[in-house]
C-alpha positions in Angstrom: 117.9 178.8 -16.4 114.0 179.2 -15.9 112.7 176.1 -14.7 109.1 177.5 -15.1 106.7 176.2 -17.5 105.4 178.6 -20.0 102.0 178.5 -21.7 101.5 177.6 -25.3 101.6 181.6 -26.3 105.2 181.8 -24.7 103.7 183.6 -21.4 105.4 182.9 -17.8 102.5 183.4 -15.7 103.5 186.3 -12.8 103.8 183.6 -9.8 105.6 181.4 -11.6 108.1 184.4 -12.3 108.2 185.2 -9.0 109.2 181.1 -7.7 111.8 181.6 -10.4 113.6 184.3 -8.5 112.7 182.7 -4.7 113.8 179.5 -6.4 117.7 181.2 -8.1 118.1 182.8 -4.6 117.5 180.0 -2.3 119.9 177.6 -4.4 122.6 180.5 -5.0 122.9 181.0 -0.3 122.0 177.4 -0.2 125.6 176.8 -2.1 127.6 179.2 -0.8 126.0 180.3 2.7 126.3 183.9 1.7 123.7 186.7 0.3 124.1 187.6 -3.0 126.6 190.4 -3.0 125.7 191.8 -6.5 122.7 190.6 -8.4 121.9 192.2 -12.3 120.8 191.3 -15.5 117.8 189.2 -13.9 115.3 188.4 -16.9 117.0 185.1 -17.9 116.5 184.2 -13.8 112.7 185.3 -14.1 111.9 184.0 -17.6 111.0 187.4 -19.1 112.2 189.4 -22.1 112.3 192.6 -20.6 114.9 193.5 -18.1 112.5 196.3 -16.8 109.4 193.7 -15.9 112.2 191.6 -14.1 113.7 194.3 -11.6 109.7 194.7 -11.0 109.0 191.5 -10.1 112.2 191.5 -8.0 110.9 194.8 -6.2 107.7 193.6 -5.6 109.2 190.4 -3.8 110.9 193.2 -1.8 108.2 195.3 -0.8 106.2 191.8 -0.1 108.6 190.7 2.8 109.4 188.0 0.5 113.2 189.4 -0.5 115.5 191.5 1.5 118.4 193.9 0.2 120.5 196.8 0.7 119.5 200.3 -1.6 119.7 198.8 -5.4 122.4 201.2 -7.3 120.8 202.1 -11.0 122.2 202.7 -13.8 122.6 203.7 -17.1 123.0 199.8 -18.4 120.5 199.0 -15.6 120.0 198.1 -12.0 122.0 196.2 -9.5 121.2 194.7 -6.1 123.5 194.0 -3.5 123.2 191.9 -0.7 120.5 189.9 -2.4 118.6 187.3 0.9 115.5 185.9 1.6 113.2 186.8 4.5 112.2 183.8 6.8 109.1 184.4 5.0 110.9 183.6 1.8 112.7 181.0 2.9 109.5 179.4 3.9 108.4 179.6 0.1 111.4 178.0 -1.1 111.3 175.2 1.4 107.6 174.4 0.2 108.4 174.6 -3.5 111.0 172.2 -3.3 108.6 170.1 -1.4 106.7 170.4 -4.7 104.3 172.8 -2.4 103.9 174.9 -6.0 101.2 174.6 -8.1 102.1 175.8 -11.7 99.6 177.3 -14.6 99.8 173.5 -15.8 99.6 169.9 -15.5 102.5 167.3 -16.5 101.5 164.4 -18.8 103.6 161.4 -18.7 103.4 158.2 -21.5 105.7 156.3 -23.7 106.9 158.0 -26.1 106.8 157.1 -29.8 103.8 155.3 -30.3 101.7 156.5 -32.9 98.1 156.0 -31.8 98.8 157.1 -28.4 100.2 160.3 -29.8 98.1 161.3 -32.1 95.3 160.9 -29.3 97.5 163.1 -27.2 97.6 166.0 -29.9 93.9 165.4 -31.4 92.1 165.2 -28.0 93.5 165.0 -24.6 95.4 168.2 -24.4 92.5 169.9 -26.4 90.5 168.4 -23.4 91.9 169.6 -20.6 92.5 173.3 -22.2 88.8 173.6 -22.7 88.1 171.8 -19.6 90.0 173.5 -16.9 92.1 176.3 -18.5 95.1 174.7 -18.1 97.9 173.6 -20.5 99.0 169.6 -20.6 102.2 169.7 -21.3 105.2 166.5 -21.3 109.1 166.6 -21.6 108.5 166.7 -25.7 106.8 170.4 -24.9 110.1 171.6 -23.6 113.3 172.4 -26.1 115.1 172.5 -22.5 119.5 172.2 -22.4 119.8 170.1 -19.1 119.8 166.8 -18.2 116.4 165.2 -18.9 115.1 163.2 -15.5 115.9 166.2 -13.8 114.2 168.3 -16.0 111.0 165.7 -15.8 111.5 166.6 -11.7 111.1 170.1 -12.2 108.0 169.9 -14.3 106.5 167.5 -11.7 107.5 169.5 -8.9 105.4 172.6 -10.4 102.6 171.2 -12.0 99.3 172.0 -10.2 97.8 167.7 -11.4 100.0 165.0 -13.2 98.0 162.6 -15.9 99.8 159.5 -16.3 98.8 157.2 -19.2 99.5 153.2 -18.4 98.6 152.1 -21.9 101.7 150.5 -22.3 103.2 150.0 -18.9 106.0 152.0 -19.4 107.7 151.8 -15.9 109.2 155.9 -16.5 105.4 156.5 -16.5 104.9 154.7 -13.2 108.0 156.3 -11.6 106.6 159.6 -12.7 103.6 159.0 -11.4 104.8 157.8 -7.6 107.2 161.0 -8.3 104.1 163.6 -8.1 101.9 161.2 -5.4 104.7 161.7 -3.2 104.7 165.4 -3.8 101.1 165.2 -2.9 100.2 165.7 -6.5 96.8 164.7 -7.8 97.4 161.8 -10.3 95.0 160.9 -12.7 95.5 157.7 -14.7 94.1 157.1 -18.4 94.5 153.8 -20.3 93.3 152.6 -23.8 90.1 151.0 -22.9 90.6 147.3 -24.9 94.1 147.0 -22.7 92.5 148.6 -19.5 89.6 145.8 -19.8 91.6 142.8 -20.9 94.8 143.4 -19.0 94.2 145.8 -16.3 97.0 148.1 -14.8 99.9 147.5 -12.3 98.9 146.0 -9.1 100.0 149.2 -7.4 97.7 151.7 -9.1 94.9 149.3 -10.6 92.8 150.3 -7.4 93.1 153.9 -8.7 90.6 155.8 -10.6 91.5 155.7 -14.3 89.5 157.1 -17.0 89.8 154.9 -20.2 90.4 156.1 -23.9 88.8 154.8 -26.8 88.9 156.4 -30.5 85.6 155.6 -30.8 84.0 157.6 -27.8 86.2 160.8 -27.5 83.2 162.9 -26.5 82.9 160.1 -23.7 86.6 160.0 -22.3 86.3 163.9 -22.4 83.6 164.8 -20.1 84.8 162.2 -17.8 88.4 163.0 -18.0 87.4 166.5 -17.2 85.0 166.0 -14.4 87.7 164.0 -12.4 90.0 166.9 -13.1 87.8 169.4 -11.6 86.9 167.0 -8.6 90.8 166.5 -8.1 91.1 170.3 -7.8 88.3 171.1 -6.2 86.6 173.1 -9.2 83.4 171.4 -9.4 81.2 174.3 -10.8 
């Protein structure tokens, strides 16, 4: 299953393609304490269409110091590789990603689900926002038509986001989990709140000393440009 996150055009961006791979191997010796003895039909593992950019990606790795294996055997139906390992230096990849040490071609929204306003607000402005903003794609779990069991999907979308925003409009307590989830992983967190709740009722104790950047639907323009310039400061792309 390809746990990596694919832009809105269906694209798997090359290095999340390649964690894919470092990501199947590591879990497949991790289990069983052996090298893969025979390794084929690799696209589904890489999240790729084409068998052909798949067994590239996997010789790349190889040629990288990143994967090491004895001489693939092609043929006609396609290639196999035997004796499928990682190199220390691979092993030190895998070890970091699952230390959520991978930054992804996206960030990881979490909210509460179902509410009109806020979702409408999500669609209408605040992924728009962050697209034009920093190039990157806002995605949550409703982005994701994923078979698996659904907090540990949520962990895998944390894991490789390169930011996490977390909304606290309605104090969902998922929302907070998420959002201790990714500030453990050393993720930056950015919190948003409807302005009328954020001024009235604050947030949790435990994040209220936090920036937030607050939403109103009558000042998109504002929450925007300031939503955007704490993204760039929290990834170090101030222009």
């Amino acid at each position: 299953m390809n746990d990596g996150a694919k832009t809105t055009n269906g694209f798997t961006s090359p290095a999340t393609q390649a964690m894919n791979l470092i990501r199947y191997i590591g879990n497949e010796i991790s289990g069983s304490g052996e090298p893969i003895r025979q390794l084929s039909g690799i696209s589904g593992i890489v999240g790729v269409s084409s068998e052909k950019l798949a067994v590239q990606m996997l010789e790349e790795l190889y040629e990288r110091g990143i994967i090491k294996m004895s001489e693939p055997t092609r043929l006609f139906e396609g290639t196999i590789f035997r004796d499928v390992n990682l190199t220390l230096d691979g092993w030190k990849q895998y070890e970091q990603e699952k230390r959520g040490g991978f930054d992804g071609n996206y960030g990881f929204l979490a909210m509460q689900f179902g509410e009109a306003e806020l979702d409408s607000f999500v669609r209408e402005v605040l992924k728009p926002a962050v697209k034009e903003g920093t190039d990157y794609e806002l995605i949550n779990l409703d982005d994701r038509s994923r078979a698996g069991v659904i907090d540990d999907i949520m962990r895998v979308q944390i894991r490789d986001a390169k930011f996490v925003i977390v909304d606290l409009t309605h104090d969902n307590n998922g929302a907070y989990w998420e959002a201790g989830y990714a500030e453990g992983l050393g993720k930056p967190v950015i919190y948003i709140c409807e302005k009328k709740k954020f001024d009235e009722k604050k947030t949790h104790f435990d994040t209220n000393h936090c920036t937030t950047v607050p939403w109103s639907r009558d000042d998109d323009e504002g929450f925007c440009k300031k939503l955007v310039a704490t993204l760039r400061r929290s990834l170090d792309e101030v222009s």
